[in-house]
MOPAC internal coordinates of N, CA, C and O (Angstrom, degrees):
PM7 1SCF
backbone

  N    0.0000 0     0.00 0     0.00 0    0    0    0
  C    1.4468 1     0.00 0     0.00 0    1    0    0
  C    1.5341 1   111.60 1     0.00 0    2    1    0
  O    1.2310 1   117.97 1   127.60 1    3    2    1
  N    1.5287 1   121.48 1   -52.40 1    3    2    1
  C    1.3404 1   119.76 1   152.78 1    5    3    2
  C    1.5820 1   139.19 1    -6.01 1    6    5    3
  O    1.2310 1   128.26 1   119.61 1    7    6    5
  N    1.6208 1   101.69 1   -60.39 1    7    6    5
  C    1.1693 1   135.11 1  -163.71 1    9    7    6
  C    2.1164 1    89.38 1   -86.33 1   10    9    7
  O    1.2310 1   107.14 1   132.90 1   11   10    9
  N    0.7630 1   141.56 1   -47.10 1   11   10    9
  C    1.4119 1   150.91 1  -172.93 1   13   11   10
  C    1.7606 1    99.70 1   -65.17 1   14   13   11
  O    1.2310 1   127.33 1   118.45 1   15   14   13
  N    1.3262 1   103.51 1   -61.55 1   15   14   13
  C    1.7532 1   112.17 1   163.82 1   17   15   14
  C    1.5733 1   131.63 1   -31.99 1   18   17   15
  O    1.2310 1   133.01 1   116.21 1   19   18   17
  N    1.5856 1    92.47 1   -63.79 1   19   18   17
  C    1.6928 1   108.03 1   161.47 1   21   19   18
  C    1.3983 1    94.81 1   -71.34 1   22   21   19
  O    1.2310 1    89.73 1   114.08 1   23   22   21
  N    1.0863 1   167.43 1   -65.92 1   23   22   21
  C    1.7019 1   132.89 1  -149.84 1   25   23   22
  C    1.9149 1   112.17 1   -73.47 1   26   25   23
  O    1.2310 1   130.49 1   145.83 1   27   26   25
  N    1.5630 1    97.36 1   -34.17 1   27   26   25
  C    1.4156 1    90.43 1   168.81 1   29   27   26
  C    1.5638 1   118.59 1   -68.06 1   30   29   27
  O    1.2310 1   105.37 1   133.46 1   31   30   29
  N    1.3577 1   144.70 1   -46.54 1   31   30   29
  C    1.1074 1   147.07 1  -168.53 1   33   31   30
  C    1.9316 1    98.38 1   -69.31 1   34   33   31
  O    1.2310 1   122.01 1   152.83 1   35   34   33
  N    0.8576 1   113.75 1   -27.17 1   35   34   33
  C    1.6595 1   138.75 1   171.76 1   37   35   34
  C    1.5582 1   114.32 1   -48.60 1   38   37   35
  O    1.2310 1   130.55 1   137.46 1   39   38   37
  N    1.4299 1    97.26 1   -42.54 1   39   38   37
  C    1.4714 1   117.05 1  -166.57 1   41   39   38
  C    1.6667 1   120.78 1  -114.52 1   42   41   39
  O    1.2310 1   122.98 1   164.87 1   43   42   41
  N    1.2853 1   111.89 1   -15.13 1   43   42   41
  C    1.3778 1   121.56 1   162.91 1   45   43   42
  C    1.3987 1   107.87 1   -83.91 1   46   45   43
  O    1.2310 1   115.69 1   146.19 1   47   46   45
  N    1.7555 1   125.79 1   -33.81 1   47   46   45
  C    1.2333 1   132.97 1   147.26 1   49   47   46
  C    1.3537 1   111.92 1   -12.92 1   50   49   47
  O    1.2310 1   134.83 1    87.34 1   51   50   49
  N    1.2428 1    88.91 1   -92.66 1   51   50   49
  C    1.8300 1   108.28 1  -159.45 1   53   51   50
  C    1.5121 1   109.89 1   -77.09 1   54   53   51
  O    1.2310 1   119.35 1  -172.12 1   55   54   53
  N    1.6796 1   118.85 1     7.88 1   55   54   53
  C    1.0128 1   107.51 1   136.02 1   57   55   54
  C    1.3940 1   128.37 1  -109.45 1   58   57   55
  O    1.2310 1   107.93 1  -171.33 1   59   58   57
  N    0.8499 1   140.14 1     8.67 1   59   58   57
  C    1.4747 1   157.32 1  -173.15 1   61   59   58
  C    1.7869 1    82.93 1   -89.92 1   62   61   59
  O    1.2310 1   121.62 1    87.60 1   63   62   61
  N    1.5723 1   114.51 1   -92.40 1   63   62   61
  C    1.5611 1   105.61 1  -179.59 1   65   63   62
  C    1.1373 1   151.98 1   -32.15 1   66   65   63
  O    1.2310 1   125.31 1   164.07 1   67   66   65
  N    1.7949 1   107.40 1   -15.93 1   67   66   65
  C    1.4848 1   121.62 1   177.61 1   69   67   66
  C    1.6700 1    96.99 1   -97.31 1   70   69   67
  O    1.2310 1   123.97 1   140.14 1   71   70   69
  N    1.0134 1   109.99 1   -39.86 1   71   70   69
  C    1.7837 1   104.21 1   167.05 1   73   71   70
  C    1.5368 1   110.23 1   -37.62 1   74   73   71
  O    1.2310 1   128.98 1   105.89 1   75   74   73
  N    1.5888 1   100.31 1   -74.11 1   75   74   73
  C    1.7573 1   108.56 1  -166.00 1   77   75   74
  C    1.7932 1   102.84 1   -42.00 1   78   77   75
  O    1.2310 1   126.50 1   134.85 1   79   78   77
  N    1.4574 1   105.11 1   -45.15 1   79   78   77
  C    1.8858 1   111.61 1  -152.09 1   81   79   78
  C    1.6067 1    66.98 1   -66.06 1   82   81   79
  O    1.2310 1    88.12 1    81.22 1   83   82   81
  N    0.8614 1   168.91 1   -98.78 1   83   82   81
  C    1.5402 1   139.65 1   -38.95 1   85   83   82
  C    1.2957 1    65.44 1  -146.41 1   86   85   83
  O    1.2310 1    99.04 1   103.37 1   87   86   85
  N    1.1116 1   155.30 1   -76.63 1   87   86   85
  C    1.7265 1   144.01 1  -162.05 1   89   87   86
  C    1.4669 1    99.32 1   -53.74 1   90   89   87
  O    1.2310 1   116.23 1   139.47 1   91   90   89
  N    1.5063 1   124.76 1   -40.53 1   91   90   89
  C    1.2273 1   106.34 1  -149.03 1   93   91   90
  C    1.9890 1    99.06 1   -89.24 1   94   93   91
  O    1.2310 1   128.46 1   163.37 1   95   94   93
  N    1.7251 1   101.32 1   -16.63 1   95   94   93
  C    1.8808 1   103.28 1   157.38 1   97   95   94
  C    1.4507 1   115.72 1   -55.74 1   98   97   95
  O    1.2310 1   112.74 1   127.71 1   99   98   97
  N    1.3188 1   131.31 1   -52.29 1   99   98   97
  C    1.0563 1   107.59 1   175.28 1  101   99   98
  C    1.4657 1   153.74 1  -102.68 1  102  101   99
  O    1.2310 1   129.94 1  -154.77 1  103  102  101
  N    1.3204 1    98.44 1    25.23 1  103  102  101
  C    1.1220 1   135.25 1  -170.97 1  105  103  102
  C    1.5253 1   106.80 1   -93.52 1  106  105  103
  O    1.2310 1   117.64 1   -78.88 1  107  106  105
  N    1.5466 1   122.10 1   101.12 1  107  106  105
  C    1.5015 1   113.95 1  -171.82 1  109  107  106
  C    1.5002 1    81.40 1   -91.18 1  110  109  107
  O    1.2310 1   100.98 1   137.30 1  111  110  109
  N    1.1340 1   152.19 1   -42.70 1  111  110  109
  C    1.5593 1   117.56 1  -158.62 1  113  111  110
  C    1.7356 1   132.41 1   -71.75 1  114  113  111
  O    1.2310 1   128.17 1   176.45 1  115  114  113
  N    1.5539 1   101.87 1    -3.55 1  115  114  113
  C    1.5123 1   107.07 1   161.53 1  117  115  114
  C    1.1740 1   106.20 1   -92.32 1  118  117  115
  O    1.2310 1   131.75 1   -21.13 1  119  118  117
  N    1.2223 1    94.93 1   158.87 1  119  118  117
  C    1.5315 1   140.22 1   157.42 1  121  119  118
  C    1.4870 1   139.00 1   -67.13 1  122  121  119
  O    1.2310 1   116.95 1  -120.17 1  123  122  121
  N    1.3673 1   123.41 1    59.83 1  123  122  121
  C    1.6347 1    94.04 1  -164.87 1  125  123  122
  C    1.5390 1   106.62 1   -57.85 1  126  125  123
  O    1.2310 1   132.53 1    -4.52 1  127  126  125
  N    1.3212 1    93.40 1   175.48 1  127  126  125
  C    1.8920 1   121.23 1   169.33 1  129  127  126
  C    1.3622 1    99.33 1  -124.03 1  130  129  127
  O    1.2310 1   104.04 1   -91.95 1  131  130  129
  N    1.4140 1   147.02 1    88.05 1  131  130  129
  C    1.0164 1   131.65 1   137.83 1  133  131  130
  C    1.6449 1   129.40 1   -49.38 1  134  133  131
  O    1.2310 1   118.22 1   -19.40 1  135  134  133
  N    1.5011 1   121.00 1   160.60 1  135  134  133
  C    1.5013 1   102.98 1  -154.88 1  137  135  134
  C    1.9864 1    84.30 1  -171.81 1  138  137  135
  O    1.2310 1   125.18 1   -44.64 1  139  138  137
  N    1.5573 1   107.66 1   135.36 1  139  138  137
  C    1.1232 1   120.71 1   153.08 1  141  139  138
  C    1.8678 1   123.44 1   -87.09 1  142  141  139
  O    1.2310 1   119.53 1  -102.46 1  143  142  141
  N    1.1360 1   118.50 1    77.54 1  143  142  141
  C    1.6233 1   123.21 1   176.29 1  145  143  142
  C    1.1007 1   125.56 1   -71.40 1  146  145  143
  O    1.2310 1   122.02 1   -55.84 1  147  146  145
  N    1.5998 1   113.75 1   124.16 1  147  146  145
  C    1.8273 1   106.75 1  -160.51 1  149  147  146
  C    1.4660 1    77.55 1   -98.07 1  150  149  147
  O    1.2310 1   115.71 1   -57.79 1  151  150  149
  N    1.4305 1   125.74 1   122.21 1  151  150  149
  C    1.3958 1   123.81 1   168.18 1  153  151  150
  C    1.6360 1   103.08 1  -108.96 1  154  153  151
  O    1.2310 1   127.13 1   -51.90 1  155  154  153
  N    1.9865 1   103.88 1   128.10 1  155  154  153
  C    1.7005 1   111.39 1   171.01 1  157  155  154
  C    1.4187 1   118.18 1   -49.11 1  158  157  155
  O    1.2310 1   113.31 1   -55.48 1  159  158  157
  N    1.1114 1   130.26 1   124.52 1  159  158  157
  C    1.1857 1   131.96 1   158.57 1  161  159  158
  C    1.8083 1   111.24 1   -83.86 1  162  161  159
  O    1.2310 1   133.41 1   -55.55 1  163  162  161
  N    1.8916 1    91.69 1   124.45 1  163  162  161
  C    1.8786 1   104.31 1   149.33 1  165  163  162
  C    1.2089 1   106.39 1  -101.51 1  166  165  163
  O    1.2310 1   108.02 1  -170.09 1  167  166  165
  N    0.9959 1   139.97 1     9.91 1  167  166  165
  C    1.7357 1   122.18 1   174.93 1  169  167  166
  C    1.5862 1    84.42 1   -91.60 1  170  169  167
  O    1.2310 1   127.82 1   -20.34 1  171  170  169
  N    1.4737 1   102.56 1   159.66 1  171  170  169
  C    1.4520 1   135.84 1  -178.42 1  173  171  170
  C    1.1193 1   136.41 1  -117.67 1  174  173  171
  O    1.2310 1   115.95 1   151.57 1  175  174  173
  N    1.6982 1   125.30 1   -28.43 1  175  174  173
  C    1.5114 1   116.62 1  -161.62 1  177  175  174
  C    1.3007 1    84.81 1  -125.29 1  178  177  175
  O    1.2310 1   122.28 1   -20.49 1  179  178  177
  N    1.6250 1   113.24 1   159.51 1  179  178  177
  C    1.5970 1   109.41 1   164.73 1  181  179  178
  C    1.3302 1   134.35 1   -44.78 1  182  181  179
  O    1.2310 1   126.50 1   150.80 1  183  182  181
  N    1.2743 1   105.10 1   -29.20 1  183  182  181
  C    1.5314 1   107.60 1  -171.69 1  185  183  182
  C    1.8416 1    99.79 1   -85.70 1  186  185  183
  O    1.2310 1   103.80 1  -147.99 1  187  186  185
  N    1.0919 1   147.44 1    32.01 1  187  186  185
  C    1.2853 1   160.48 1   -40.38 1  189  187  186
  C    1.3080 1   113.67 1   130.22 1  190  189  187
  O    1.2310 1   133.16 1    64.12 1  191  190  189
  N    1.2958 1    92.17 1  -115.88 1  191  190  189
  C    1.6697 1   115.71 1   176.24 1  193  191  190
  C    1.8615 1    99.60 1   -44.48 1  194  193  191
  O    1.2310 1   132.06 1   117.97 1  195  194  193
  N    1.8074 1    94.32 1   -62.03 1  195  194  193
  C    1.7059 1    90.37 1  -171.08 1  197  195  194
  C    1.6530 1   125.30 1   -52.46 1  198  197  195
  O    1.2310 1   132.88 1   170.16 1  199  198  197
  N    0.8713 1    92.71 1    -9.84 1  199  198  197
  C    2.0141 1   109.14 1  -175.60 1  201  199  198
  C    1.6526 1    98.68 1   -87.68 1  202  201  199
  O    1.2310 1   117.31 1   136.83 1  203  202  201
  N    1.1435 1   122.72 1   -43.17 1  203  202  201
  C    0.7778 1   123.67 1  -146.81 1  205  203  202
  C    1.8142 1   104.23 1   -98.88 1  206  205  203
  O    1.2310 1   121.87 1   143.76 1  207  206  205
  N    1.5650 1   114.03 1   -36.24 1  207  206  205
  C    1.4743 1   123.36 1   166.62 1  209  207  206
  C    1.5640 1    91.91 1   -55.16 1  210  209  207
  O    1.2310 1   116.39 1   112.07 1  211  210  209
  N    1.8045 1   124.46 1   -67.93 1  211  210  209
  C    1.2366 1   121.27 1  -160.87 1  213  211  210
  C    1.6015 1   111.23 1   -40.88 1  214  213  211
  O    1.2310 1   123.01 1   107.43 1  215  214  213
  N    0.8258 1   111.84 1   -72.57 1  215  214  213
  C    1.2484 1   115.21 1   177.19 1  217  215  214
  C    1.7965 1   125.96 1   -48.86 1  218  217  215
  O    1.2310 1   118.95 1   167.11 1  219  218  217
  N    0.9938 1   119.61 1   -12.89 1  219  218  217
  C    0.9329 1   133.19 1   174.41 1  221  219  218
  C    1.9358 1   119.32 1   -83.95 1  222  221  219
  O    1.2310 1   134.77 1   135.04 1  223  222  221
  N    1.3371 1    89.04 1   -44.96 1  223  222  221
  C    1.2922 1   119.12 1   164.60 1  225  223  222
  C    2.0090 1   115.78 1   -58.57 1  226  225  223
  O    1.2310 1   132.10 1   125.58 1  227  226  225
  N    1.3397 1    94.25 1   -54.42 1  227  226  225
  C    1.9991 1    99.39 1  -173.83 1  229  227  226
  C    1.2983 1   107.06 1   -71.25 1  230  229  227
  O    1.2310 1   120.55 1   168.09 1  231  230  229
  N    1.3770 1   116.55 1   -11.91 1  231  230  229
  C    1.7055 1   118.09 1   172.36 1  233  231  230
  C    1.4688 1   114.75 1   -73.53 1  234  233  231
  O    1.2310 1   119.27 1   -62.54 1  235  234  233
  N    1.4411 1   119.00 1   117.46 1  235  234  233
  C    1.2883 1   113.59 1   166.94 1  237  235  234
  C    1.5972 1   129.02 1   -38.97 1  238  237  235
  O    1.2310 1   121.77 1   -21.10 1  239  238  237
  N    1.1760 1   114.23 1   158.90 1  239  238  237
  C    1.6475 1   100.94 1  -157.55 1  241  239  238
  C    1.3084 1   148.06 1    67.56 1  242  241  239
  O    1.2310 1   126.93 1   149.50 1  243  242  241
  N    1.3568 1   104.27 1   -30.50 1  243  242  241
  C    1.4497 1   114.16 1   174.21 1  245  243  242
  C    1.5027 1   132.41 1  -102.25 1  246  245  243
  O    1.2310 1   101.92 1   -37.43 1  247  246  245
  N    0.6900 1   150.62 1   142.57 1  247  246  245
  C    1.7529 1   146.04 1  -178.48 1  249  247  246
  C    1.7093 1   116.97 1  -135.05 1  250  249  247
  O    1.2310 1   123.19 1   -91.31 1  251  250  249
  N    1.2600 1   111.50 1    88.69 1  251  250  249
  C    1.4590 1    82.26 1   151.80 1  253  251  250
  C    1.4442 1   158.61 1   -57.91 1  254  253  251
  O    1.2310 1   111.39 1   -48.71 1  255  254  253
  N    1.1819 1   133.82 1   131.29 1  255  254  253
  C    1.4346 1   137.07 1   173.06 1  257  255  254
  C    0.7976 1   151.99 1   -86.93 1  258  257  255
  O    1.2310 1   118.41 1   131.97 1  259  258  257
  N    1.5655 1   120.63 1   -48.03 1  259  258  257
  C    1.6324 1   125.24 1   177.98 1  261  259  258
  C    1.5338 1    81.77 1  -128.65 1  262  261  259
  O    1.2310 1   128.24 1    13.14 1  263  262  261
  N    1.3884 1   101.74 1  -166.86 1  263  262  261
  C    1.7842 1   132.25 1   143.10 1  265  263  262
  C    1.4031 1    79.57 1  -158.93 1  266  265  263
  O    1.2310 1   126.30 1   -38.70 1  267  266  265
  N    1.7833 1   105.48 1   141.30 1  267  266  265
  C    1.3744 1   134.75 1  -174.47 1  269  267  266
  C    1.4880 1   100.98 1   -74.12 1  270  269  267
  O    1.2310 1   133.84 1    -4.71 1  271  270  269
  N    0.8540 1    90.85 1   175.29 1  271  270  269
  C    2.1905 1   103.93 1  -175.66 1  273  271  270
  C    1.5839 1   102.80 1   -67.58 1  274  273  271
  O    1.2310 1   122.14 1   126.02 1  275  274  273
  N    1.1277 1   113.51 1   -53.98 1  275  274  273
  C    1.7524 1   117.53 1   170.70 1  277  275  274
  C    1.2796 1   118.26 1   -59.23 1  278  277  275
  O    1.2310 1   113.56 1  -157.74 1  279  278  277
  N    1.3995 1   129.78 1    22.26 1  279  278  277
  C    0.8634 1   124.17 1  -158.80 1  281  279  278
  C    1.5659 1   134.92 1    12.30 1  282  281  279
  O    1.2310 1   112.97 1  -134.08 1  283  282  281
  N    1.1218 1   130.89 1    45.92 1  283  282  281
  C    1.7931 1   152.46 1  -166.52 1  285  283  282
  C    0.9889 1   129.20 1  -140.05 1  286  285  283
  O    1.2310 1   121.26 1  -160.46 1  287  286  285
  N    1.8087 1   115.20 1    19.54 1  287  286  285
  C    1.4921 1   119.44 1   162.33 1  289  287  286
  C    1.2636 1    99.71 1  -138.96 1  290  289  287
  O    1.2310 1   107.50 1   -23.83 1  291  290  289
  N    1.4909 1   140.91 1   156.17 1  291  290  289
  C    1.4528 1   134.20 1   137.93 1  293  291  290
  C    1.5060 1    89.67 1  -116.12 1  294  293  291
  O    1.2310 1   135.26 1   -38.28 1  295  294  293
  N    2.0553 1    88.08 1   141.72 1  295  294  293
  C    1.5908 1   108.91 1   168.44 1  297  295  294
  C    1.3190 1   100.55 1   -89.10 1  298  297  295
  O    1.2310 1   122.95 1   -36.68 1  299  298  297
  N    1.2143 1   111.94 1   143.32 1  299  298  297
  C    1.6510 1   123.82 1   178.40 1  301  299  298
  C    1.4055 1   105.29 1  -135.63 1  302  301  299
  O    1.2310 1   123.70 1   -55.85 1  303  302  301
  N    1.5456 1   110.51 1   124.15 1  303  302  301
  C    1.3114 1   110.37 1   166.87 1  305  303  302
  C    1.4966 1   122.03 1   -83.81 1  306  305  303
  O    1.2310 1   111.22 1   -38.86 1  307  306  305
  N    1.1280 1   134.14 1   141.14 1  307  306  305
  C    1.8755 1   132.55 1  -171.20 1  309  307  306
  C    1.5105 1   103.55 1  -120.13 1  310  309  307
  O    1.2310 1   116.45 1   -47.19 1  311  310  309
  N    1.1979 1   124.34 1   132.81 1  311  310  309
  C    1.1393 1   119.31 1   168.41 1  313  311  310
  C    1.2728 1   129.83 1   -81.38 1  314  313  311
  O    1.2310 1   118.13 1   170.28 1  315  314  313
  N    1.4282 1   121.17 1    -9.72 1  315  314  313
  C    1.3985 1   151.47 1   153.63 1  317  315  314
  C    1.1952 1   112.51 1  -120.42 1  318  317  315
  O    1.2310 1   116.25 1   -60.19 1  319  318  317
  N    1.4367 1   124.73 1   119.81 1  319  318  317
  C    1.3108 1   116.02 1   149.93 1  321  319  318
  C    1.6667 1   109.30 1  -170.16 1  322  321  319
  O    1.2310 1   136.73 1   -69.73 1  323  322  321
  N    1.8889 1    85.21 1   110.27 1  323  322  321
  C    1.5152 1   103.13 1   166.59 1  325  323  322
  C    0.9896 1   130.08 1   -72.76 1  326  325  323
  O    1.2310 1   124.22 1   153.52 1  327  326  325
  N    1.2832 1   109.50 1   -26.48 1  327  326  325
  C    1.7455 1   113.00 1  -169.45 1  329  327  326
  C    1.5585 1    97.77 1  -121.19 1  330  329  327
  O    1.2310 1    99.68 1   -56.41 1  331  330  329
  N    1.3776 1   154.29 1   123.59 1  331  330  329
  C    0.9493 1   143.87 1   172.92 1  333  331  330
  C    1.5159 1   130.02 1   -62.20 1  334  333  331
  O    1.2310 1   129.92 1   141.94 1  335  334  333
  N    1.8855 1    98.49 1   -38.06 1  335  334  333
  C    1.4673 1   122.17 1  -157.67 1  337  335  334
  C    2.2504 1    92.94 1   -82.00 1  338  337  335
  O    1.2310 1   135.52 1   138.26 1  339  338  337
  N    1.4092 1    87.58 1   -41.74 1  339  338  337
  C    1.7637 1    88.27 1  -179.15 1  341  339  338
  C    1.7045 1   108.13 1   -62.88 1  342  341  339
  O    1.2310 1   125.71 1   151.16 1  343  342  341
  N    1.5043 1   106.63 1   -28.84 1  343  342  341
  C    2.0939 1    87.88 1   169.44 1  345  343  342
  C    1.3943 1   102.90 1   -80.31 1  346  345  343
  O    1.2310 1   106.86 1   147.22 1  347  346  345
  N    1.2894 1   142.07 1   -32.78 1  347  346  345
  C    1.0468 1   135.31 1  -147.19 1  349  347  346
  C    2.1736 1    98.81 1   -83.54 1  350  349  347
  O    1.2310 1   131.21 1   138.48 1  351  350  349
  N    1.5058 1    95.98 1   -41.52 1  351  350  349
  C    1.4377 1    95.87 1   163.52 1  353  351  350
  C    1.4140 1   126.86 1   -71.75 1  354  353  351
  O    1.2310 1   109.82 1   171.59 1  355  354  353
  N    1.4391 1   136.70 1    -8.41 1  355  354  353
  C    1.0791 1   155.36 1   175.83 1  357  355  354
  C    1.8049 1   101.17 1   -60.11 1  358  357  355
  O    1.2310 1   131.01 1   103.64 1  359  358  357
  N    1.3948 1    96.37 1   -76.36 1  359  358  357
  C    1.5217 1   131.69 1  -159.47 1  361  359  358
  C    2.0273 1    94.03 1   -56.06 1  362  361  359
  O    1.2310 1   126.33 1   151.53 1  363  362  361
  N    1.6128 1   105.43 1   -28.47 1  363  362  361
  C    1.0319 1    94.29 1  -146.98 1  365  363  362
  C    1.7674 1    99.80 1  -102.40 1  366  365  363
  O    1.2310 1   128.69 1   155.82 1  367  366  365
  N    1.5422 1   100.86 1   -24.18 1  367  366  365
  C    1.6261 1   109.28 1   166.99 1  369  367  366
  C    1.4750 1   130.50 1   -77.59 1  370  369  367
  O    1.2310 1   133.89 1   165.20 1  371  370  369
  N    1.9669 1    90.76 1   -14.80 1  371  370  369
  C    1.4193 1   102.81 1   169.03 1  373  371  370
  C    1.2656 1   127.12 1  -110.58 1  374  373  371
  O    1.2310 1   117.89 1    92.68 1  375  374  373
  N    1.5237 1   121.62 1   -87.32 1  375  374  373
  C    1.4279 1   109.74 1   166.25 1  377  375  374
  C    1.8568 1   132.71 1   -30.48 1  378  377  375
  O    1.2310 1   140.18 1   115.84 1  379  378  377
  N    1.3218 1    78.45 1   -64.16 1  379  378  377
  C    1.7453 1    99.33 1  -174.61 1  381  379  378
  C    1.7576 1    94.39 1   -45.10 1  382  381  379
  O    1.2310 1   115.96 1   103.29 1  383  382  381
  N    1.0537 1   125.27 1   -76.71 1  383  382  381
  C    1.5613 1   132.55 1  -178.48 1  385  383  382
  C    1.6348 1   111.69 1   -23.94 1  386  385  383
  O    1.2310 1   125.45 1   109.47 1  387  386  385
  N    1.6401 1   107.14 1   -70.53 1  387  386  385
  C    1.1600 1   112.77 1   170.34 1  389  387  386
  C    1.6875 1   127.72 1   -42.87 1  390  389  387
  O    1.2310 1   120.91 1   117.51 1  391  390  389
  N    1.2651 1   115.87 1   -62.49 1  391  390  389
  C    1.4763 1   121.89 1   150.35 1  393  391  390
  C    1.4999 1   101.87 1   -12.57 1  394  393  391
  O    1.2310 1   123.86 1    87.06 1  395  394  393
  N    1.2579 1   110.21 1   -92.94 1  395  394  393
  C    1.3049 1   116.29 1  -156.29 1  397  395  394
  C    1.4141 1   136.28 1   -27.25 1  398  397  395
  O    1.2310 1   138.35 1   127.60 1  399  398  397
  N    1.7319 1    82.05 1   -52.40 1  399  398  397
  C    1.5354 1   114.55 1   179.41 1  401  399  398
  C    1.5196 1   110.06 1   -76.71 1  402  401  399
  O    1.2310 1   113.09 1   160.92 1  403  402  401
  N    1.8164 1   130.67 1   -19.08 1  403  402  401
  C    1.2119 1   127.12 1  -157.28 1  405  403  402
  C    2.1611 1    85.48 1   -93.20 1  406  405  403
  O    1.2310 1   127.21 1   127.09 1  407  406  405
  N    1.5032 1   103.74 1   -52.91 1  407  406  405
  C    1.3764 1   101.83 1   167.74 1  409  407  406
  C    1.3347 1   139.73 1   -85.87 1  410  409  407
  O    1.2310 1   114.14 1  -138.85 1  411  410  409
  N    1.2425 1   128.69 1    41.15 1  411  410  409
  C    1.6956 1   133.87 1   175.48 1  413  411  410
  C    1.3826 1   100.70 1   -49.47 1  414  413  411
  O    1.2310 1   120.10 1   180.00 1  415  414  413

């Protein structure tokens, strides 16, 4: 059931994000904020982190980049981001959560 959770939250994602990018292309009167976000990682094992970059990654707008040597940061690039702490709580009530719970 887990695993059904994360693909739906997965998929309102990546459509929710191709909406914003695609309004926010043609839209000359915004502004993006692009932004490098070191977001904390609680996931732990590779199979983990890698679930969790991927997905992070197939969402429009977003890209993952590194994970630090300690494994306890992922850099995330945003193609918008005003508020840092509201993606970082996003990522972390959604994806990150799901993850967790899909791999115990």
């Amino acid at each position: 059931m887990n695993w059904l959770i994360l693909i739906f939250e997965f998929v309102v994602q990546l459509f929710h994000g191709a909406f914003t990018v695609a309004l926010r292309a043609i839209s000359s009167w915004r502004t993006m904020r692009p932004a490098i976000i070191d977001y904390p990682l609680t996931v732990h094992t590779d199979l983990q982190i890698t679930l969790l970059a991927n997905l992070i990654t197939l969402t429009p707008g977003t890209l993952s980049v590194d994970v630090t040597d300690d494994r306890k940061t992922l850099r995330i690039h945003v193609l918008d981001a005003p508020d840092h702490e509201a993606v970082v709580g996003q990522i972390a009530a959604g994806f990150e959560t799901r993850v967790l719970r899909a791999l115990k």
